[in-house]
N, C-alpha and C positions, 0 to 999 in steps of 0.2 A: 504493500500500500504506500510506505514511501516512496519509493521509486518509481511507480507512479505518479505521485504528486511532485515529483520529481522533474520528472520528463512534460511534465501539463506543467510549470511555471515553468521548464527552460523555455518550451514552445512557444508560450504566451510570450515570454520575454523578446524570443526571435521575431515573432507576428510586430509584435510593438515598434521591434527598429526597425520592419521593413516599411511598417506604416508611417513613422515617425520620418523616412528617409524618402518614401511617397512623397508625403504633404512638404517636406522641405522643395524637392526635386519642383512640384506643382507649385509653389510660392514662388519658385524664381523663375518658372516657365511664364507665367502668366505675369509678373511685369512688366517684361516687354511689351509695351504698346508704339503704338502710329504716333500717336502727339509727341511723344519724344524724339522718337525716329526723327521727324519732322523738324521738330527744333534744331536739331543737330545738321541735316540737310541745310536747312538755310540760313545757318550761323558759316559754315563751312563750303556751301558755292555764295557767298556774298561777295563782295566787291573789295571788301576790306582786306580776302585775301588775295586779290590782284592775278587772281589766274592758277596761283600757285606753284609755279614755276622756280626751279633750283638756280640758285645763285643769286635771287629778285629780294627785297623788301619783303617781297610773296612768300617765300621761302621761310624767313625770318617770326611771320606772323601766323605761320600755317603750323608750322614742328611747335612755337609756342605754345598755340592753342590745342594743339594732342596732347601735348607734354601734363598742361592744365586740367584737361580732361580725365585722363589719367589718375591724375595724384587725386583729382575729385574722389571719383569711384574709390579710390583706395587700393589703388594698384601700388607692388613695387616697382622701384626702376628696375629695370633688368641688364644695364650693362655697367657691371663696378659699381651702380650706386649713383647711376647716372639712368633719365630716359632717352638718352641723343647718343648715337652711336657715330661715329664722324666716317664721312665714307670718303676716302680720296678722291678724285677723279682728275683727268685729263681730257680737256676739249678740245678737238682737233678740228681746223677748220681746210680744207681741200680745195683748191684750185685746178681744174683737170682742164688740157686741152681740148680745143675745142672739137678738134678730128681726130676720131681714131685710125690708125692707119694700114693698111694690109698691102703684102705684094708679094706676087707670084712672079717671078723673074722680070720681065719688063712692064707684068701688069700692075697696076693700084684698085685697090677698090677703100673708099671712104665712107665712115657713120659716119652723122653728125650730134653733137652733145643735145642729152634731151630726147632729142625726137628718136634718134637710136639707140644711145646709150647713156646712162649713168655712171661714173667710177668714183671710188672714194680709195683709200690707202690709212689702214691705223698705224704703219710703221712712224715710228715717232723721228723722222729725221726730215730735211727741208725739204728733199724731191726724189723721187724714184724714176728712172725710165726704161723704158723697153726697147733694144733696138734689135729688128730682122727676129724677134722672139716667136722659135716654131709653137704651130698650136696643136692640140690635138682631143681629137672631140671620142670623150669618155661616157658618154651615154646620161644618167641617172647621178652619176659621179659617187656611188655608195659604195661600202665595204661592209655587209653586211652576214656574219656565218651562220645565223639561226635561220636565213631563207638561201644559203648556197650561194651569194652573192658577192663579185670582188668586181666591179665594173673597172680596176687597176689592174687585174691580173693580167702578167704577161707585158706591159708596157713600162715605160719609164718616163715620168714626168719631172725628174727634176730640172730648175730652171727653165718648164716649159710655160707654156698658155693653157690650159684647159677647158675647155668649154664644155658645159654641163647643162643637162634638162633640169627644170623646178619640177616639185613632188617625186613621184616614185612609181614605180612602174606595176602597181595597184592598182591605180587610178584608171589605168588604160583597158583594162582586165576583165575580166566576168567571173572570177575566180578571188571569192571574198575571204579569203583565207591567207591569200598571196601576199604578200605585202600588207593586210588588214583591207585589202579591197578599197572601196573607194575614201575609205578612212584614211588620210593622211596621217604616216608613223614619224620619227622624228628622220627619219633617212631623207625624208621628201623634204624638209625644211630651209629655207636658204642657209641657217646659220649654219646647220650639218655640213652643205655645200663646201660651207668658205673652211670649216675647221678640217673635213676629208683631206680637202687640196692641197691644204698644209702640211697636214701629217705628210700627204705624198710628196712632200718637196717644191710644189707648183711654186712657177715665179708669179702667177696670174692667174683668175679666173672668169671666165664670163661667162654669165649664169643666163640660162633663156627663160624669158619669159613669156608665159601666157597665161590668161584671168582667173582662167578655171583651174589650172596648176597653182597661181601663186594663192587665189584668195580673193584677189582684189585687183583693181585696174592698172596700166601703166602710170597712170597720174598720180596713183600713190608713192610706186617705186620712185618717181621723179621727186614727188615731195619729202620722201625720208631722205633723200640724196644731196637735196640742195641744203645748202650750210651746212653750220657746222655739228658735230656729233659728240658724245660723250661718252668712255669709255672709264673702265678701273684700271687704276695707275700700274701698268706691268711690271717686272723683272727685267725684260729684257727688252724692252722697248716695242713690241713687238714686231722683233724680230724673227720670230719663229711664224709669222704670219706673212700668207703671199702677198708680197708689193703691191696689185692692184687687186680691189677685188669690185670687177661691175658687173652691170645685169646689160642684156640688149635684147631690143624688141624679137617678137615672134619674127617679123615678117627681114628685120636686121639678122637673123640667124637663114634664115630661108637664100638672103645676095651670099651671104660668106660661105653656106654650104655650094653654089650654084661657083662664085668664085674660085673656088677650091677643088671642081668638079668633082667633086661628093655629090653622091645620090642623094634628093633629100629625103627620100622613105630611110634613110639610114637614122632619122630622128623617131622614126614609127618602132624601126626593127631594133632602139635601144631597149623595148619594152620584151625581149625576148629572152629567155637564159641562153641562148645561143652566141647574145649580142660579143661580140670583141671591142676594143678600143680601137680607134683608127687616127694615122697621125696624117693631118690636112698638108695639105699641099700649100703650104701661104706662112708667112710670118706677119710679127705686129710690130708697129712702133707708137709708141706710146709712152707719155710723162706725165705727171701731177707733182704739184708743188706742195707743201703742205708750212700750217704754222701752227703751234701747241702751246697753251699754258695750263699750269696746275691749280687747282680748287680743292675745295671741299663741301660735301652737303651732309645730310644728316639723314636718320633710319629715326623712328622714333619706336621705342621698344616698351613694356611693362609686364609686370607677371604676376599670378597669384602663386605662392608657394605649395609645393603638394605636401598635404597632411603624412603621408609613408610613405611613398618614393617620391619624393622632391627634383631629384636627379634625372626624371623620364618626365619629358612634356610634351605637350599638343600645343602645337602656333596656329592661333586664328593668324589671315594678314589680310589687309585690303592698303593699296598703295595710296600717300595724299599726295603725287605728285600730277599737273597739269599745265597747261601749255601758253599759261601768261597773257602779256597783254600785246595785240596787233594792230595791224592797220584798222581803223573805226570800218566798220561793216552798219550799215543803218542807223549810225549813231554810239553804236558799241563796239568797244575794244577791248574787253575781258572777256576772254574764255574763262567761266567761272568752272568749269567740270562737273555741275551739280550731280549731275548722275553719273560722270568719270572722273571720280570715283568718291565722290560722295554721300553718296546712296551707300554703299560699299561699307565709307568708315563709320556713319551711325549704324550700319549694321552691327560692324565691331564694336563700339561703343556699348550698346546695346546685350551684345550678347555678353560683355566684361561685366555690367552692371550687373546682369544676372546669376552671375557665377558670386557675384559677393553677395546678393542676397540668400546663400545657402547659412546654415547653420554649420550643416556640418560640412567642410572645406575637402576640394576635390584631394585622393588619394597622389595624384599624378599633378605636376606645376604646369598651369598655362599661360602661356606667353601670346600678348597681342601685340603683333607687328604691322608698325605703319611705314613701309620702304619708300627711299626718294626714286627716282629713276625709272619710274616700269615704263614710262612713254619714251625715252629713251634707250629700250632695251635689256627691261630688267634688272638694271644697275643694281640698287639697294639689294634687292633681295640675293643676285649675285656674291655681291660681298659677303652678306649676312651668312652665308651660306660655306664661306671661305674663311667666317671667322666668327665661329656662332656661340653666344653665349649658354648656349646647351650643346654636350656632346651632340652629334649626328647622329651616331649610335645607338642612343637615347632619345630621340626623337622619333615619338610614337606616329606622327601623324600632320602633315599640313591641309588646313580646311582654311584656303582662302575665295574672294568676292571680287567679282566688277564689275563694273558698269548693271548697274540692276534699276529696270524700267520700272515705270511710277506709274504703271496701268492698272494694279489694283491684285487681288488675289486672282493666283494658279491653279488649275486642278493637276499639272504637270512637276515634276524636279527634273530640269533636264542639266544632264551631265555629261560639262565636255570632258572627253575621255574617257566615255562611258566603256567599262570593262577591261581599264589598266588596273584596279585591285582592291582588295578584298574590304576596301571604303564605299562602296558599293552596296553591299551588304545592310552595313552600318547604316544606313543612309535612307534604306528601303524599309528595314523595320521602324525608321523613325516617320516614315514620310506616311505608312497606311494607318496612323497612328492621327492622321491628319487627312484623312481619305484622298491624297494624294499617288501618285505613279509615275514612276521612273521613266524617261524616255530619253537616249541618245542623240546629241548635238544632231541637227536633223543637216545641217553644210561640213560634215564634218573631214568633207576635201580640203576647207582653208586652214587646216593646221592650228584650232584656236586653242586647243590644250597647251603650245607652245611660244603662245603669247601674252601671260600672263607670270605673275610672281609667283606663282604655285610650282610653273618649268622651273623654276632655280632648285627648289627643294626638291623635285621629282629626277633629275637630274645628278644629284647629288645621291640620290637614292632612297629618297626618305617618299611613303606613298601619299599623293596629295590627291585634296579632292575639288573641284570648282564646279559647282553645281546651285541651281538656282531656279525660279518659277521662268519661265519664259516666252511657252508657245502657246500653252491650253487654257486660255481666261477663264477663270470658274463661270463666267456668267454669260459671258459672249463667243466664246470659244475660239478655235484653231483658226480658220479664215480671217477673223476680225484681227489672233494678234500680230498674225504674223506679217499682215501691212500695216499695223502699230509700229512694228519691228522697225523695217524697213522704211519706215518715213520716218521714225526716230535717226537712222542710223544716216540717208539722203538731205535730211534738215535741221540735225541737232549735234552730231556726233562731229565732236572735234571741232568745234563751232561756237559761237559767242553766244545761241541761241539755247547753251544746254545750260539755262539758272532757273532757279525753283520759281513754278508758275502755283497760282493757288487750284488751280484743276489737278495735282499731280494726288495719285492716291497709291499714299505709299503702307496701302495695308500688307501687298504683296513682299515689303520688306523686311513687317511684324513678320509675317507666316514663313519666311525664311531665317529670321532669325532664331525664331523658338523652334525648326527643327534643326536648325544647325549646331543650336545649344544643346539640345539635346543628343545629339549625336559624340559632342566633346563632352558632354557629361558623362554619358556610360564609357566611351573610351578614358576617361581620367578614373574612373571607378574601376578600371577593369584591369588586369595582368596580361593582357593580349596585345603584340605588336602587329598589324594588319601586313599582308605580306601583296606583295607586286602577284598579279595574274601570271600565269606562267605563257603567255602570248605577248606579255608587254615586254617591250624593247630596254623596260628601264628595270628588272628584274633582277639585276646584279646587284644590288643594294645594299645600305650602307653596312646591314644587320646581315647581310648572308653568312 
């Protein structure tokens, strides 16, 4: 009889903490509301911080008021004791000729800058040039052994020119297993592109472009091109990177194959395991001039400490960095980012507050990070990533945000990168819990799992997740949002026109932020490190 009364108060006892640990879990879930969301939105795309831009006044006002935030809620700093983590950088600004130059014995054949090509050079010295430099056109340009793939075997590219296809040879395919089909893997990526051609020695690379390969139109490539660029201060100057690295149009690869007397179904038959490297008949002359100086921006960091392992954390991040003040457009000259990515950091806001309103304090430390540089190319979180105030190793999980539309609640979570790893999972018992469902980036030929803060840590090997309401309006549905999408993306994106309108309904931000809480709450509760899908190309990880 004792020992039964035994086992009925341990029981009751157990029931008490699971309910006590319920109602805690449900106080902080339900917090989260819209008017704050809100507040946070239009304190953060306001005027005051001038676009938000690294290096600006902007800059200065922006990490301040995270920093503020922050220490509000009751966060710690999370670097030494500090919330500003100082990121170096180097801003290179490029001068490129105006012709690029080709010749085949007595012939020439001329780009011209812009309308054919782009080139930029991160080598940190005053000018590089190309003279009579042979080319030779590598297909795909990938090295890839989990799909049998060397598009370098058998040739030698040092000191040469390389000319490569954008995306991956997926994309061309019916064979959705290949390459992840028409899912762009990180091999189709330009950045993959530039860093291959390195490895191989290349003095140069020119990368082809076309819309539905890159993502996006020529007139972007031209816009990320022109002026100057920002990179993390190297070792070596980088010198271990090819002297030029540009893009040239579709129909500029079509004269230099025809120049070359190259077939041009030899751009079709790159898409074949059959394909070889072939070295063109033509050389290049080419220069760029370059001029450098050194800066510094900031990462804004904070963390709660974990109750029993302290040492293993989950990083929420959303980036505060955006694109400043430009020429007056209808009167306006701030790009305020409301929704890039400000939407974004009240989510994180949001979800920090949440996590303090717990009694009992997560088992596992979570870090919310606010990186400078993702419009730039991922800078911050790069760094961060190269000098992180949590082991990697220990690093359970990245669940970051952006750009999140203000049309209201989802019946959708859609996730780019749906099926790189086991955050997936996580993410679906939170979501039916919300009578919501999971669906796969529906363009997921433009490579967006690879343009964001989440690639730094995923890269790194740590599994990340970027997932959000997007397509399926709970009330109007899929048609309705997906020309919301797209007239957001044609009349607001990257534009003076993206600052808080009082039509914006940012309930769809609540409803992502309380499943996203929820999702780093049971991982901070749990002993499980999520592991990389065994399809995913980033599955060598930091934990294997």
């Amino acid at each position: 009889m004792k020992r039964n009364k035994f086992y009925i108060a341990f029981l009751l006892y157990v029931l008490g903490i699971a309910s006590c640990n319920s109602n805690d879990f449900e106080k902080a879930y339900n917090s989260i509301n819209t008017d704050e969301i809100t507040s946070y939105v239009k304190i953060i795309g306001g005027d005051d911080f001038m676009g938000r831009k690294p290096f600006t006044k902007g800059e200065d006002t922006t990490v301040a008021y995270i920093a503020s935030v922050f220490e509000q809620i009751g966060l710690k700093p999370a670097n030494k004791g500090s919330y500003f983590q100082e990121v170096p950088l180097v801003e290179v600004s490029n001068v490129a000729d105006k012709l690029m130059k080709f010749s085949s014995g007595k012939n020439t054949l001329t780009l011209n800058y812009q309308s054919d090509f782009v080139a930029v050079s991160r080598q940190l010295v005053d000018s590089v040039e190309l003279t009579k430099n042979q080319l030779v056109f590598v297909g795909y340009g990938i090295v890839a052994p989990e799909y049998q793939w060397n598009d370098y075997q058998g040739v030698d590219v040092k000191g040469k020119t390389v000319v490569v296809l954008v995306n991956d040879p997926g994309l061309v395919g019916e064979d959705k297993k290949f390459f992840k089909g028409k899912e762009m893997t990180y091999y189709g990526r330009w950045t993959y592109k530039y860093e291959e051609a390195a490895r191989q020695g290349a003095a140069a690379v020119l990368l082809v472009h076309n819309t539905l390969g890159a993502g996006y139109p020529w007139s972007v490539v031209v816009n990320g091109a022109v002026g100057s660029d920002l990179y993390l201060v190297p070792n070596d100057k980088y010198a271990s990177r090819c002297k030029v690295e540009a893009w040239i149009t579709g129909e500029a690869a079509r004269k230099l194959f025809q120049f070359a007397q190259l077939d041009t179904n030899l751009i079709h038959a790159a898409a074949k395991p059959a394909f070889k490297a072939v070295e063109m008949n033509c050389g290049l002359d080419f220069s760029l001039r370059s001029t450098f100086q050194y800066k510094t921006s900031k990462n804004v960091l904070a963390y709660i400490e974990g109750s029993e392992r302290p040492d293993e954390v989950i990083v929420y991040s959303a980036h505060w960095d955006h694109l400043g003040i430009v020429a007056p457009v209808n009167g306006d000259s701030i790009i305020n980012g409301a929704v890039d990515n400000g939407t974004s950091l009240a989510w994180m806001f949001s979800i920090a507050k949440a996590f303090m309103q717990l009694d009992q304090k997560p088992k596992r430390s979570i870090l919310f990070f606010a990186p400078t540089g993702e419009e730039t190319g991922l800078i911050g979180s790069s760094y961060y990533v190269e000098n992180p105030c949590f082991a990697l190793d220990k690093t359970v999980a990245n669940i970051n945000n952006d750009l999140m539309l203000p049309y209201g609640e989802m019946r959708d979570v859609m996730i780019t990168g749906f099926g790189q790893s086991e955050l997936d999972q996580w993410l679906e018992k939170a979501a039916k819990k919300q009578n919501r469902y999971l669906m796969p980036d529906p363009n997921p030929h433009t490579g967006m799992y690879f343009r964001s803060d989440h690639f730094s840590f995923a890269k790194a090997g740590i599994p990340s997740l970027f997932a959000r309401g997007n397509c399926d309006h709970l009330t109007k549905g899929k048609a309705w949002m997906q020309q919301k999408e797209l007239d957001w993306l044609a009349n607001n994106y990257h534009k003076t026109t993206d600052q808080y309108e009082t039509w914006w309904d940012l309930k769809g931000v609540e409803q992502d932020a309380k499943l996203l809480f929820e999702v780093g709450y049971e991982l901070s509760n749990s002993p499980v490190f999520p592991q990389w899908s065994k399809s995913s190309e980033f599955n060598k990880g930091v934990r294997k």
